[in-house]
N, C-alpha and C positions, 0 to 999 in steps of 0.2 A: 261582664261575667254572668251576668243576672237574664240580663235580654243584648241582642246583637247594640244597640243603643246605649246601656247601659256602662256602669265604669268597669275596667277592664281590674284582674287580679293586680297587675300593677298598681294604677291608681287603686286601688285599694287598699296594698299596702304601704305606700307612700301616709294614704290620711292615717294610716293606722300607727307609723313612727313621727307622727306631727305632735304636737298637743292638740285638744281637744276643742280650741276655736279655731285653729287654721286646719285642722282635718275636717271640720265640716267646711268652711270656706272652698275647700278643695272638691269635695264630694257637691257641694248645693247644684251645679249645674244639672248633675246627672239623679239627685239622691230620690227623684220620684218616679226613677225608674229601676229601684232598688225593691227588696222586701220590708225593710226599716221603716217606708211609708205607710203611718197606720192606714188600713185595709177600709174602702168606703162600707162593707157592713157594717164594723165598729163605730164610727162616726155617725153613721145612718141611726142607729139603732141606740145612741147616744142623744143625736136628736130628740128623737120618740121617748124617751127617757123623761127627759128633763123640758119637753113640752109642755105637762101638767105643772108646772111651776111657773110657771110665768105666769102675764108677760114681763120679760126683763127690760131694762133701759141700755147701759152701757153693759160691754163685756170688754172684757182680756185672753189673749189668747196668749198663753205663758208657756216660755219657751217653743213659740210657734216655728220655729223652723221654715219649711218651704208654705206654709199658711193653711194647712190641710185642718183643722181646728177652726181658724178663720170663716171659714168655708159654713160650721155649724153654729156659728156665733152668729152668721148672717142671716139664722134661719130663726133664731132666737130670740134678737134684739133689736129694740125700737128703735134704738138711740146707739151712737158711737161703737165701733168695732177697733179696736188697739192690737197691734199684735207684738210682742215685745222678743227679742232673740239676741244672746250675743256674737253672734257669727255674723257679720254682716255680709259673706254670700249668701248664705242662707235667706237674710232680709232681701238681698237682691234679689234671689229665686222667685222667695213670694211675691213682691212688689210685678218682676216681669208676670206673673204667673194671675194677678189679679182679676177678677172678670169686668169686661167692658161696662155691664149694668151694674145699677143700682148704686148703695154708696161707698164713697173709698174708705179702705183702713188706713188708718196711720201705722207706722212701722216705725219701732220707738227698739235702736241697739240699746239696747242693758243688762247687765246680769242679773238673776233673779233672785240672786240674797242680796243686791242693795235697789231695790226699782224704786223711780222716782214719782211715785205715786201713794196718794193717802186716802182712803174712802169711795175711790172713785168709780168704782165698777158694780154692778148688781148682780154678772155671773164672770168668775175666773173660769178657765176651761185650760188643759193642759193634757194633751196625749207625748206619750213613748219619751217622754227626756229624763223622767228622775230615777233613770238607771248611770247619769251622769251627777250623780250627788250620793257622795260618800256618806251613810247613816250620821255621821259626827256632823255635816252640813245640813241637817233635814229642821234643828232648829231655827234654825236662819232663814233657809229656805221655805217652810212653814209659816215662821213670825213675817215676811216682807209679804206671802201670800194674806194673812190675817191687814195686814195693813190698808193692803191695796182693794180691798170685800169691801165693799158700805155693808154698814149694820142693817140686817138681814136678808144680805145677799150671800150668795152659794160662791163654795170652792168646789170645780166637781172634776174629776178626772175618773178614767177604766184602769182594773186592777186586774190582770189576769190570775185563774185561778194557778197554785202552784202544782207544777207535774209531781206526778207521783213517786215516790221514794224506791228509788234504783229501777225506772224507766228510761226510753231514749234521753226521751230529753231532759230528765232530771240528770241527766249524766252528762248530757252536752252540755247544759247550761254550766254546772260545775267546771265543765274542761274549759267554757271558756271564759270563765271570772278565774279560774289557776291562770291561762295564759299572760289574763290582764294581767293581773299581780306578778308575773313572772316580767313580763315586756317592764313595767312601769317600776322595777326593783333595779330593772338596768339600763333602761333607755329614758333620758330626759330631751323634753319635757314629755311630762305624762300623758296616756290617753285615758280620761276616767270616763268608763261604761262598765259597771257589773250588776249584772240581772237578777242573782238572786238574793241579797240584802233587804231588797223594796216588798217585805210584805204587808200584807193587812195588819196583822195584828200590831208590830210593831209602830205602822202604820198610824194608826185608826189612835194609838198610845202617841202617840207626837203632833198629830195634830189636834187632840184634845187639850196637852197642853198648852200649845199654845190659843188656845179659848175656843175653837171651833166644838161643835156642838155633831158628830158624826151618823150617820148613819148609811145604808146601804141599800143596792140597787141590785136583780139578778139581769145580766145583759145574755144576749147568743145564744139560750136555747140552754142546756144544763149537760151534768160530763155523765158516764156511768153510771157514778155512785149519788147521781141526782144534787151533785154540787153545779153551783152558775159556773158556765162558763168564763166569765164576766163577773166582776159587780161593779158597779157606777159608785164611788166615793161620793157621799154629796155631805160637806163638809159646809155646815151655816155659821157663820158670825150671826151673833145674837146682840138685841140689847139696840142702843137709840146712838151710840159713840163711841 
């Protein structure tokens, strides 16, 4: 649909009446030749970000998908690169998709409100997934990230700024979280992806809860009204345990 390569409206709408680990299973072959692939500026420019903070040891690359995060982790840390996803196409994507040099990731299926990890990382990293986590999961989702941070190490993920109130795409993005909600009120199992729930503020209030220590990044260059296009969440565990 996307490019002559690319999955066709069919497959598309087949992952789109699956649930939400066998739609990406379905989609991983093709899903980086989709738009859904964060874009190598963002990544790039995430790198450059979060290069004054190092250097880091271990990272995670949380809900890494086809490993496009992975990718920035390797540019970032000394030590150990993880990439954790519950779709195991998706881990298969990455895994085929790995580069011949340097060192391998491990690729660890789990869900990310129960990951089996405690302390063990210096940087979490996570692009484009917690539009698949309903606000009522973001504490869970949240606390297993705090878990998995050693103490004073960063949770960072990109927050795009919100479209403007009754523009295109503040009007798309509406139509299509009604659609979700419409599809997933009558077709099970559910597919959970809605875009606009996930903001900062609400944001920036859940993961303070759960003890991180927040602050913000301007990423992309800035909008009109001199807002980031971007900001980098760099969300620190504090403290010695």
């Amino acid at each position: 649909m996307f490019t002559p390569q690319g999955p066709t409206l069919r497959e598309l709408a087949v992952q789109a009446l699956s649930s939400t680990e066998h739609g990406y299973d379905l989609l991983a072959p093709k899903f980086d030749l989709t738009p859904f692939r964060t874009p190598e500026p963002l990544l790039d420019a995430t790198v450059e970000a979060l290069r004054p903070f190092g250097p880091f040891g271990a990272g995670l690359d949380l809900c890494c998908g086809t490993g496009a995060g992975t990718g920035v982790l390797r540019q970032l840390c000394a030590g150990p690169v993880v990439g954790v996803d519950f779709s195991a196409g998706m881990l298969g994507a990455a895994r085929a998709g790995e580069p011949d040099q340097g060192p391998a990731t491990a690729w660890v299926r789990a869900d990310a409100r129960r990951l089996p990890f405690r302390q063990a990382f210096d940087l979490v990293l996570s692009f484009g997934a917690f539009g698949h986590f309903q606000p009522g999961e973001w504490p869970a989702l949240f606390g297993q990230a705090y878990r998995a941070v050693a103490p004073g190490g960063l949770f960072a993920f990109p927050i795009a700024a919100p479209p403007r109130v009754g523009s295109r795409p503040y009007l798309a993005l509406g139509a299509f979280d009604a659609v979700m909600r419409v599809r997933n009120a009558l077709w099970r199992p559910p597919f959970v992806m809605y875009y606009r729930p996930f903001q900062l503020s609400p944001v920036r209030a859940e993961l303070e809860r759960a003890g991180f220590a927040v602050r913000t990044l301007p990423l992309l260059g800035r909008l009109a009204d001199g807002s980031p296009r971007y900001r980098l969440v760099l969300a620190r565990r504090q403290g010695t345990g």
